[in-house]
C-alpha angles and dihedrals in degrees: 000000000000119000129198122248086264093049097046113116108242109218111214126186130217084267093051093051097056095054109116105240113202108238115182118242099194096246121118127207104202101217122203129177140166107234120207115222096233091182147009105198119171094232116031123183128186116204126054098215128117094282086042089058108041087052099053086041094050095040094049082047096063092046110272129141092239127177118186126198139214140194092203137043097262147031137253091068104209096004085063112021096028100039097231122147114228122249111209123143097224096192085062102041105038110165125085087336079075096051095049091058094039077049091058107041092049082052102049115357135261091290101051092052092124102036107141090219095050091054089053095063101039101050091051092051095049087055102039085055094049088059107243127141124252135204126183135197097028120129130200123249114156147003123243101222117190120171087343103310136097115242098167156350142256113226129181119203130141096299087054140223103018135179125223106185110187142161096238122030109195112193109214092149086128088232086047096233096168090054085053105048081045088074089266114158113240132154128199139246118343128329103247103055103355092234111151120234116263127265115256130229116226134190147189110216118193135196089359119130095233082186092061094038090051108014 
């Protein structure tokens, strides 16, 4: 029998099943705070992924006072974190998608290209070089919106609720959250049926002979 995307049985583990999922009461805590404004760069970007850093890097290049924030405490977002390996076609790209792969192979060989760890390193050091500010463990909460545009960000950290006010605002948040809270349309999962794609499990094997395990 074939089933719809509705009718289909979801299967959920134990897991699964202990996960706290946020159901509404009804009631309402009203929540205001005073938020200092800690920096008023002239490029901010929030996200510290490979798009994150090749913008602050770029941007501080070319002269700008440039901060980039970061909900963790490194760079390189999925690549890292997520242990994705990046995709890029670097024939096509060149540029500092070049330098960031001569970078890793002079770090850590030509076998350890896409070593998360490696990336980790290189990419703070290519953006601590260019010059750019960095701040770690800040989330986004929230956009600063003034006559249409946004001009900031609201962060919480351990020292709270906290103000960044800047000229240029560049979104690299991955699900662009600080388009979104602009006023930018979006729109969520796939057309169709709206479903998401599901989440992927990754993995780091050592000392196994991948040639003899999938000839």
């Amino acid at each position: 029998q074939n089933l719809g995307a509705a009718e289909r049985p979801r299967v959920r583990t134990d897991a699964a099943l202990q996960v706290v999922r946020p159901e509404p009461t009804g009631e309402t805590i009203r929540r205001c705070v005073d938020a200092p404004v800690i920096a008023t760069p002239e490029v901010l970007v929030v996200g510290g992924g490979l798009a994150g850093v090749a913008a602050a890097t770029t941007a501080a290049r070319m002269g700008a006072d440039v901060l980039l924030v970061e909900r963790s405490g490194v760079l390189g977002g999925m690549a890292t974190l997520g242990l994705v390996p990046p995709a890029m076609n670097v024939a096509l790209t060149r540029g500092i998608t070049q330098e960031f792969v001569d970078r890793l192979r002079a770090e850590g060989g030509a076998e350890q290209t896409w070593n998360p760890e490696v990336m980790k390193g290189v990419l703070l050091e290519m953006l601590g070089q260019s010059g750019a500010k960095l701040m770690f463990y800040s989330l986004a909460v929230g956009a600063i919106v003034e006559d249409g545009e946004c001009r900031g960000i609201l962060v919480e950290n351990k020292s709270g609720t906290q103000a960044i006010r800047a000229k240029i605002v560049i979104d690299c948040t991955g699900d662009g959250d600080i388009a979104a809270w602009s006023g930018a349309p979006f729109e969520i999962g796939r057309g169709r049926d709206d479903e998401t794609q599901t989440q992927t499990l990754v993995f780091i094997l050592a000392t196994v002979d991948t040639s003899r395990l999938m000839p």
